[in-house]
C-alpha positions as CSV (number, residue, x, y, z in Angstrom):
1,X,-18.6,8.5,2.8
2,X,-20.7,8.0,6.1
3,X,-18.0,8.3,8.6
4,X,-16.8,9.9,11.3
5,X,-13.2,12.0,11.2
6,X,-11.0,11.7,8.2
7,X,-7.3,10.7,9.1
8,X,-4.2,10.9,6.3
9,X,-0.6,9.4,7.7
10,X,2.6,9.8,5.9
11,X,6.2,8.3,6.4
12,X,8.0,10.8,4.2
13,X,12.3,10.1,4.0
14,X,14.5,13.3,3.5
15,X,17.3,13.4,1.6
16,X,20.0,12.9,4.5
17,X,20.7,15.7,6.5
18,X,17.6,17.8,4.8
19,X,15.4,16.6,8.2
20,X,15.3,20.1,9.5
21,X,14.3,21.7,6.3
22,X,11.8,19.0,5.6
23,X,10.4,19.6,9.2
24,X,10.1,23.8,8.6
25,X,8.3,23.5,5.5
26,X,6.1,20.2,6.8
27,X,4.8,22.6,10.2
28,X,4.6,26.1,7.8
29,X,1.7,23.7,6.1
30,X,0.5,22.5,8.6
31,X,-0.1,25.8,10.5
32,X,-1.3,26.9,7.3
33,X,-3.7,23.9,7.1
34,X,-4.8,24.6,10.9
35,X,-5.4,28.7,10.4
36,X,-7.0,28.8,7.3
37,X,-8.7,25.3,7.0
38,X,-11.9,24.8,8.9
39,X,-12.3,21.0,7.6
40,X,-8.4,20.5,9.3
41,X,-8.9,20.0,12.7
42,X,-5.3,18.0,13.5
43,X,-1.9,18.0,11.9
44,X,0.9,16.7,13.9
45,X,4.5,17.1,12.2
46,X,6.7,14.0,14.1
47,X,10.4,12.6,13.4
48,X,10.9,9.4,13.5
49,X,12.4,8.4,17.4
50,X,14.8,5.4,14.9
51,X,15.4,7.1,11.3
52,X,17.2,10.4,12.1
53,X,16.0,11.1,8.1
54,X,12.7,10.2,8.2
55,X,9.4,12.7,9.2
56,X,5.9,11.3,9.6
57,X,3.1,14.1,9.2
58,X,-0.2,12.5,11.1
59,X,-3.5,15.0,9.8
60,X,-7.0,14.6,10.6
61,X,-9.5,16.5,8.4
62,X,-13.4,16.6,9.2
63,X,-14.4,14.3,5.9
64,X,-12.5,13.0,2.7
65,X,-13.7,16.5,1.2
66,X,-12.1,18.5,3.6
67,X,-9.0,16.6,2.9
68,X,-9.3,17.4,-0.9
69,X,-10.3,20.8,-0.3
70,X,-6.8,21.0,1.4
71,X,-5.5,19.9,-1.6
72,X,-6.2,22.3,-3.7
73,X,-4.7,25.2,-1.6
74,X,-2.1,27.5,-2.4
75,X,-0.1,25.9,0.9
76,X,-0.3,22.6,0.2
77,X,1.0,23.4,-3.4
78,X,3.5,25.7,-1.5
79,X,4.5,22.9,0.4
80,X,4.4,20.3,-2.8
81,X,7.4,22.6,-4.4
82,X,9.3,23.0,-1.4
83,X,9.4,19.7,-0.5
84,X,9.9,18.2,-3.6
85,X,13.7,19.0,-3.6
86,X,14.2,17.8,0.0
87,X,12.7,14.2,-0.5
88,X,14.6,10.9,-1.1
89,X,13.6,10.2,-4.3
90,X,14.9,6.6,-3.8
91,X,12.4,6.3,-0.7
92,X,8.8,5.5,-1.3
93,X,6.3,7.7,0.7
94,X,4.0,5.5,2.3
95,X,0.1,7.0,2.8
96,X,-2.8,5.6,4.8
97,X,-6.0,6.9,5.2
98,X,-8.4,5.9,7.7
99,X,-11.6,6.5,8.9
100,X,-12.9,6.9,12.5
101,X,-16.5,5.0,13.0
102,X,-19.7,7.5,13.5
103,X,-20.5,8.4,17.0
Protein backbone atom coordinates (compact mmCIF):
# COMPACT_ATOMS: atom_id res chain seq x y z
CA UNK A 1 0.00 0.00 0.00
CA UNK A 2 1.34 3.54 -1.14
CA UNK A 3 0.17 5.64 1.62
CA UNK A 4 0.87 7.81 4.12
CA UNK A 5 0.13 6.91 8.14
CA UNK A 6 -1.89 3.81 8.89
CA UNK A 7 -4.95 4.58 11.31
CA UNK A 8 -7.05 1.56 13.14
CA UNK A 9 -10.40 2.86 15.32
CA UNK A 10 -12.36 0.72 17.55
CA UNK A 11 -15.71 1.24 19.45
CA UNK A 12 -15.32 -1.63 21.91
CA UNK A 13 -18.59 -2.09 24.66
CA UNK A 14 -17.70 -3.55 28.22
CA UNK A 15 -19.60 -5.63 30.03
CA UNK A 16 -21.43 -2.97 32.33
CA UNK A 17 -19.55 -1.76 35.00
CA UNK A 18 -16.14 -3.52 33.62
CA UNK A 19 -15.27 0.23 31.93
CA UNK A 20 -12.34 0.71 34.28
CA UNK A 21 -10.86 -2.60 33.83
CA UNK A 22 -11.39 -2.49 30.18
CA UNK A 23 -9.67 1.02 30.18
CA UNK A 24 -6.33 -0.53 32.45
CA UNK A 25 -5.76 -3.26 30.25
CA UNK A 26 -6.64 -1.06 26.82
CA UNK A 27 -3.66 1.86 28.03
CA UNK A 28 -1.11 -1.25 29.55
CA UNK A 29 -1.24 -2.03 25.50
CA UNK A 30 -1.07 0.75 24.39
CA UNK A 31 2.00 1.86 26.40
CA UNK A 32 3.28 -1.33 25.42
CA UNK A 33 2.54 -0.68 21.74
CA UNK A 34 4.15 2.98 22.22
CA UNK A 35 7.57 1.62 24.06
CA UNK A 36 8.39 -1.24 22.29
CA UNK A 37 6.77 -0.53 18.81
CA UNK A 38 8.68 1.68 16.45
CA UNK A 39 5.96 1.33 13.58
CA UNK A 40 3.19 2.67 16.53
CA UNK A 41 3.53 6.20 16.61
CA UNK A 42 -0.23 7.04 18.24
CA UNK A 43 -2.59 5.12 20.45
CA UNK A 44 -5.18 7.08 22.28
CA UNK A 45 -7.40 5.00 24.86
CA UNK A 46 -10.93 7.33 25.01
CA UNK A 47 -14.50 6.68 26.80
CA UNK A 48 -17.19 7.45 25.21
CA UNK A 49 -18.49 11.24 26.52
CA UNK A 50 -22.53 9.29 26.01
CA UNK A 51 -22.03 5.37 26.77
CA UNK A 52 -20.64 5.23 30.32
CA UNK A 53 -19.77 1.31 28.96
CA UNK A 54 -18.30 1.90 25.95
CA UNK A 55 -14.17 2.61 25.23
CA UNK A 56 -12.91 3.68 21.80
CA UNK A 57 -9.07 2.94 21.34
CA UNK A 58 -7.89 5.40 18.22
CA UNK A 59 -4.03 3.93 16.96
CA UNK A 60 -2.01 5.08 14.31
CA UNK A 61 0.83 2.79 13.09
CA UNK A 62 3.48 3.94 10.39
CA UNK A 63 2.01 1.33 7.43
CA UNK A 64 -0.48 -1.66 7.41
CA UNK A 65 2.75 -3.74 8.29
CA UNK A 66 3.53 -2.07 11.28
CA UNK A 67 -0.06 -2.55 12.36
CA UNK A 68 0.35 -6.46 11.71
CA UNK A 69 3.62 -6.47 13.26
CA UNK A 70 1.71 -5.26 16.36
CA UNK A 71 -0.32 -8.02 16.05
CA UNK A 72 1.71 -10.54 16.57
CA UNK A 73 3.17 -9.25 19.89
CA UNK A 74 3.15 -10.83 23.14
CA UNK A 75 1.00 -7.43 24.37
CA UNK A 76 -1.43 -7.38 22.06
CA UNK A 77 -2.06 -11.18 22.73
CA UNK A 78 -1.74 -10.07 26.42
CA UNK A 79 -4.27 -7.68 25.94
CA UNK A 80 -6.60 -10.26 23.50
CA UNK A 81 -6.94 -12.58 26.82
CA UNK A 82 -7.51 -9.94 29.16
CA UNK A 83 -10.01 -8.31 27.46
CA UNK A 84 -11.79 -11.06 26.15
CA UNK A 85 -13.69 -11.63 29.57
CA UNK A 86 -14.47 -7.84 29.99
CA UNK A 87 -16.33 -7.45 26.51
CA UNK A 88 -20.09 -7.43 25.77
CA UNK A 89 -20.23 -10.30 23.93
CA UNK A 90 -23.78 -9.13 22.82
CA UNK A 91 -21.99 -5.85 21.37
CA UNK A 92 -20.42 -5.85 18.07
CA UNK A 93 -16.88 -4.20 17.89
CA UNK A 94 -16.90 -1.93 15.14
CA UNK A 95 -13.20 -1.37 13.29
CA UNK A 96 -12.17 1.12 10.65
CA UNK A 97 -9.04 1.52 9.16
CA UNK A 98 -7.98 4.39 7.17
CA UNK A 99 -5.30 5.72 5.41
CA UNK A 100 -3.76 9.25 5.46
CA UNK A 101 -2.79 10.49 1.66
CA UNK A 102 1.13 10.77 0.87
CA UNK A 103 2.71 14.01 1.57
Amino acid sequence: MDAGLYVVMATLDAIPGQRGALTVAARRNAAQSMSHEEGCVGFDVLHDCDNPDRVHLFTVFTSEEAFAAHRDTSHFHEWLTTSAHLLDPTRAKIHRRAVSPPL
